[in-house]
C-alpha positions as a Python dict, from the first residue, in 0.01 Angstrom:
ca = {
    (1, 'X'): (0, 0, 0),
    (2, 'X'): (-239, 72, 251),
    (3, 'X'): (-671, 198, 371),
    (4, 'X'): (-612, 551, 404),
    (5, 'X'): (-908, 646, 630),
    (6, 'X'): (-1192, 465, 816),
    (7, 'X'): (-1206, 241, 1069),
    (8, 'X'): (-900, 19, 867),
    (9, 'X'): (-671, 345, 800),
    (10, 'X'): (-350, 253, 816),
    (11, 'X'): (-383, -125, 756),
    (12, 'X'): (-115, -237, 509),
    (13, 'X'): (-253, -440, 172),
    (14, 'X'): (-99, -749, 33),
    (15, 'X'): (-67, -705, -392),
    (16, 'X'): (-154, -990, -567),
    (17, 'X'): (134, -1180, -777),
    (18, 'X'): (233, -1333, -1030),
    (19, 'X'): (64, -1125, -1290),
    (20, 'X'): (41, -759, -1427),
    (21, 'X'): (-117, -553, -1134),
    (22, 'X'): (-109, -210, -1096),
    (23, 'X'): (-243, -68, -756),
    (24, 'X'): (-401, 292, -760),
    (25, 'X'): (-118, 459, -601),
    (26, 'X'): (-197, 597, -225),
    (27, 'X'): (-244, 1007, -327),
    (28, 'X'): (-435, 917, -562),
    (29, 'X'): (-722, 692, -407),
    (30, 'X'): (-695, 935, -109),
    (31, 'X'): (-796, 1216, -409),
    (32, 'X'): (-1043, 1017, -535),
    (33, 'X'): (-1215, 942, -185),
    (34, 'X'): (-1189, 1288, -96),
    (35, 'X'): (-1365, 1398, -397),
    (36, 'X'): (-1647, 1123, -305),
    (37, 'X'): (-1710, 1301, 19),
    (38, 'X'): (-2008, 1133, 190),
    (39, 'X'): (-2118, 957, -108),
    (40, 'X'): (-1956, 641, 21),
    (41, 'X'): (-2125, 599, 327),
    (42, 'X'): (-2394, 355, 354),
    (43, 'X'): (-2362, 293, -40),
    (44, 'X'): (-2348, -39, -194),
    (45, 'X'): (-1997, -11, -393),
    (46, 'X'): (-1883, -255, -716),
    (47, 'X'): (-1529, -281, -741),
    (48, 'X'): (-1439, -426, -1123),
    (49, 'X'): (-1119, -502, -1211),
    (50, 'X'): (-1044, -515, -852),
    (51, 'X'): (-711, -664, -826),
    (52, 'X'): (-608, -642, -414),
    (53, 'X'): (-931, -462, -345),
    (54, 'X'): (-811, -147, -272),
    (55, 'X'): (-1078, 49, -357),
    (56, 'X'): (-1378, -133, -240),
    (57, 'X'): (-1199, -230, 89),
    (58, 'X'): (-1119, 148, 134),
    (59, 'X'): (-1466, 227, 111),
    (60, 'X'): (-1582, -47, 354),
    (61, 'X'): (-1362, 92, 594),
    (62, 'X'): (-1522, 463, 479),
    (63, 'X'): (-1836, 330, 584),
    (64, 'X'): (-1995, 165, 275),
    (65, 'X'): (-2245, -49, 311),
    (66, 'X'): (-2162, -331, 93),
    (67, 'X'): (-1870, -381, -182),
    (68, 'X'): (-1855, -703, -385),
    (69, 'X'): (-1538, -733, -593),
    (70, 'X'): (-1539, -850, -958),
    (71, 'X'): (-1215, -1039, -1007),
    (72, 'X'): (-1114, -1289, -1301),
    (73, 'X'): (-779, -1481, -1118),
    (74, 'X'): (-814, -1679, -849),
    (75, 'X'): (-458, -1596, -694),
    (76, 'X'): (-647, -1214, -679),
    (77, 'X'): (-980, -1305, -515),
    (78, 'X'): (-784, -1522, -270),
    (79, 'X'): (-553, -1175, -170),
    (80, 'X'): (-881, -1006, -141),
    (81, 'X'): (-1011, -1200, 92),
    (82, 'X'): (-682, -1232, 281),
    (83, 'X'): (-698, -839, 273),
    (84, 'X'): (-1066, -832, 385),
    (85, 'X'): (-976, -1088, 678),
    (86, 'X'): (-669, -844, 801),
    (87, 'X'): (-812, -532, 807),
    (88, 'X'): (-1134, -690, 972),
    (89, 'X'): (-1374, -542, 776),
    (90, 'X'): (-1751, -703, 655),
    (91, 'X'): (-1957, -628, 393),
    (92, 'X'): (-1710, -760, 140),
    (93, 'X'): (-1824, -1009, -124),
    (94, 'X'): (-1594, -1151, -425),
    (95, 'X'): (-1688, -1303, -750),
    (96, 'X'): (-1420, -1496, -946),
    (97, 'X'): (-1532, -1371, -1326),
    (98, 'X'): (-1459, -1188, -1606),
    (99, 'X'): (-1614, -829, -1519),
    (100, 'X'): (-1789, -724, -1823),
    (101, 'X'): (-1941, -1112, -1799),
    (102, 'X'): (-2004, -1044, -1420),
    (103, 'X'): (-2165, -735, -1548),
    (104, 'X'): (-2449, -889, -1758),
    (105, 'X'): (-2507, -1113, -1438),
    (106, 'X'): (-2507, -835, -1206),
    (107, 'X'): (-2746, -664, -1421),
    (108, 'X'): (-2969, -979, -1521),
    (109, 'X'): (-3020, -1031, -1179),
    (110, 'X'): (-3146, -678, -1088),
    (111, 'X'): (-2811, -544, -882),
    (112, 'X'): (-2774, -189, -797),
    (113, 'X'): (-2481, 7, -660),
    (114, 'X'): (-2451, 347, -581),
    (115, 'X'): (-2068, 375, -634),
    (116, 'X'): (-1856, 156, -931),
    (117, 'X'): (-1493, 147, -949),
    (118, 'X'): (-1322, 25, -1242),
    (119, 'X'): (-920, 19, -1294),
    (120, 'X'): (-931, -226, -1618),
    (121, 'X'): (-616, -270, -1810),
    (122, 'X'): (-462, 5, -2010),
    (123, 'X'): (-485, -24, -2379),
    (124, 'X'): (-143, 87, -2435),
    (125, 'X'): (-107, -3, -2831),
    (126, 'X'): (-279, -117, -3150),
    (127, 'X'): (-486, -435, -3142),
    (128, 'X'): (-549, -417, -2687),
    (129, 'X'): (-848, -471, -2565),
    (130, 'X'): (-989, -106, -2425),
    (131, 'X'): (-1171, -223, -2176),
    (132, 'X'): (-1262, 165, -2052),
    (133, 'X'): (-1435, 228, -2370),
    (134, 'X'): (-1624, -135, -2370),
    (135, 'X'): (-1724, -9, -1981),
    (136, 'X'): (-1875, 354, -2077),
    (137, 'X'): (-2016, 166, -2351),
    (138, 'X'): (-2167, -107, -2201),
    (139, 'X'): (-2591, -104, -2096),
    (140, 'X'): (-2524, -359, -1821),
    (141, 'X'): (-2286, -123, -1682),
    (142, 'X'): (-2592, 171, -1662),
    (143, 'X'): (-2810, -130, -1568),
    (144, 'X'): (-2626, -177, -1238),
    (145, 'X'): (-2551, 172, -1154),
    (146, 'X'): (-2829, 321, -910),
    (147, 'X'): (-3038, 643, -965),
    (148, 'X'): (-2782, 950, -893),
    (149, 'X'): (-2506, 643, -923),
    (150, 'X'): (-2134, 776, -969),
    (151, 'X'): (-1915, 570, -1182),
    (152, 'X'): (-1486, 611, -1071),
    (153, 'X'): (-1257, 489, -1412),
    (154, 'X'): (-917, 484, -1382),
    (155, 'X'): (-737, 507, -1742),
    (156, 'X'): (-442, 660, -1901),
    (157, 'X'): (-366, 992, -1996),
    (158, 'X'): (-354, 990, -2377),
    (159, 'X'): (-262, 1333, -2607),
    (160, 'X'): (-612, 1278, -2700),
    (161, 'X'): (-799, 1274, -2415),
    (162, 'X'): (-1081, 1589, -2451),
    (163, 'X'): (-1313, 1571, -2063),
    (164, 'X'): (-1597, 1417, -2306),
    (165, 'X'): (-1723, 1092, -2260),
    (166, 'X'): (-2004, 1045, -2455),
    (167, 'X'): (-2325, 987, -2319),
    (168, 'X'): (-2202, 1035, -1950),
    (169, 'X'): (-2192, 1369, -1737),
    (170, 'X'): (-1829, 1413, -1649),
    (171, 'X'): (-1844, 1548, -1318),
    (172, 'X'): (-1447, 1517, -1264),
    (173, 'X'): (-1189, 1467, -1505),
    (174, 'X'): (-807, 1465, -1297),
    (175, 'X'): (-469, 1394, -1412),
    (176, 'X'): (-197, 1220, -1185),
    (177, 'X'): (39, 1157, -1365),
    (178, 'X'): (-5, 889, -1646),
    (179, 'X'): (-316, 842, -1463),
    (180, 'X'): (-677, 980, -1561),
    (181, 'X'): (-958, 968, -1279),
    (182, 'X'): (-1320, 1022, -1459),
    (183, 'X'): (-1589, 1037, -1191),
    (184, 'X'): (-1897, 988, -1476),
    (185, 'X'): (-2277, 1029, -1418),
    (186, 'X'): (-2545, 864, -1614),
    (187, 'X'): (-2766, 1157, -1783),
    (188, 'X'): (-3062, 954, -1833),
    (189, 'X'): (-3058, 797, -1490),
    (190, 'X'): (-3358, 905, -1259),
    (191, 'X'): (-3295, 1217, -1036),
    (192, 'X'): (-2950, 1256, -1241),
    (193, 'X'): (-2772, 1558, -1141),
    (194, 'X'): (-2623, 1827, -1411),
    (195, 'X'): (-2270, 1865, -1346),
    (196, 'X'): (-2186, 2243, -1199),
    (197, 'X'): (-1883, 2434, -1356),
    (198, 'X'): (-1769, 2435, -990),
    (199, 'X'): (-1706, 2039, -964),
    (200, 'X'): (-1532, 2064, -1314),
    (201, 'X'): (-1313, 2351, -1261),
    (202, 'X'): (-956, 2310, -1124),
    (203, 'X'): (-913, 2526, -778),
    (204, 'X'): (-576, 2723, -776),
    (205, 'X'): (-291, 2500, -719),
    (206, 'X'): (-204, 2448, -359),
    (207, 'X'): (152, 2302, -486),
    (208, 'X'): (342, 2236, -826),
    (209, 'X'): (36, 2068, -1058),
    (210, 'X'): (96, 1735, -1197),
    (211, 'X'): (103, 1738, -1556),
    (212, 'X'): (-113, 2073, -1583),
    (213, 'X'): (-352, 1930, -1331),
    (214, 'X'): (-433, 1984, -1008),
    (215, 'X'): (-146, 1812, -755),
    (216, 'X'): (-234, 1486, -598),
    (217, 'X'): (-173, 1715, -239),
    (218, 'X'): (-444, 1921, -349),
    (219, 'X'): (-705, 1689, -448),
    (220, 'X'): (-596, 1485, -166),
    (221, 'X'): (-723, 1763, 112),
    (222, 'X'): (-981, 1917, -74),
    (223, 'X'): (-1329, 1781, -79),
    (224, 'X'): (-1620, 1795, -378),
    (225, 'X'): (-1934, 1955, -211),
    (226, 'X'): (-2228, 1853, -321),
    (227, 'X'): (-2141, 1519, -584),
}
């Protein structure tokens, strides 16, 4: 695994281990920044969940202003560092906690980020934790999320899965693979934007489409004007 673009592109990422990770494969974050455009330049960015630090470390390298990294095991906040350290990049900040927890604090203490990441654990059968639905749920979460704020979840593709979240704009909704990418907006947030048929529309397929989606390739080259 590696940072795709920025001033660290093509510095190679140590994984944490010892327990169950699951990086954000490269396509896919390169999809996901692609779609992000300019938005991540300058911004302060909150990556939960954040495992190696992939995704705030990519956007520190994009330009971001700021990305603090919400990480419960300590073998995992010591890897981000060591990643932060290799790639040279500042800006970073890690807190060892439980991230809906971290969330309250965040919030509590009047925190605001323009971008928030979140790749929490799948909840693959009856009686797991779904973290994604606690997270869209959650008031601390909206509490943290700047005006015009974007907020990147990473979940599973289920047969269920409809583009509605409630009480969030969906301004992207991608399948790659077993993986769903939601880019959400808060509708009540100040200077909110209405999401455009455009940004929710899949372009012709530049290549064979991943599970009825647009390919990885695509998304990968193609920007999102104007989110």
């Amino acid at each position: 695994m590696r940072i795709i673009g920025g001033t660290a592109a093509g510095r190679l990422l140590k994984v944490p281990a010892g327990y169950d990770v699951r990086p954000t494969p490269d396509l896919v974050r390169q999809a996901v920044f692609n779609s992000l455009a300019e938005r991540v330049a300058g911004a302060r960015v909150l990556d939960l969940f954040a495992g190696s630090g992939a995704m705030g470390l990519e956007s520190l390298s994009r330009g971001a202003q700021e990305a603090v990294f919400i990480e419960q095991h300590s073998g995992a906040c010591e890897v981000i560092q060591e990643n932060l350290k290799h790639a040279k990049l500042r800006g970073g900040r890690t807190i060892k906690g439980e991230a809906l927890a971290s969330l309250r604090r965040l919030s509590e203490s009047g925190e605001r980020f323009n971008v928030i990441f979140a790749d929490p654990p799948y909840a693959k059968k009856a009686g797991d934790t779904d973290y994604a639905q606690q997270l869209v749920s959650s008031a601390h979460l909206r509490g943290v999320l700047a005006p015009r704020g974007l907020f990147v979840l990473e979940t599973m593709v289920t047969k269920h899965d409809s583009g509605a979240i409630a009480g969030w704009d969906v301004l992207r909704d991608r399948a790659y693979g077993s993986t769903r990418i939601l880019i959400l907006q808060d509708p009540t947030s100040e200077h909110a934007e209405s999401p455009r048929a455009a940004d929710l529309q899949p372009a012709p397929a530049a290549g064979p489409p991943c599970d009825g989606s647009r390919s990885m390739e695509e998304d990968a080259t193609a920007g999102w004007p104007g989110v």
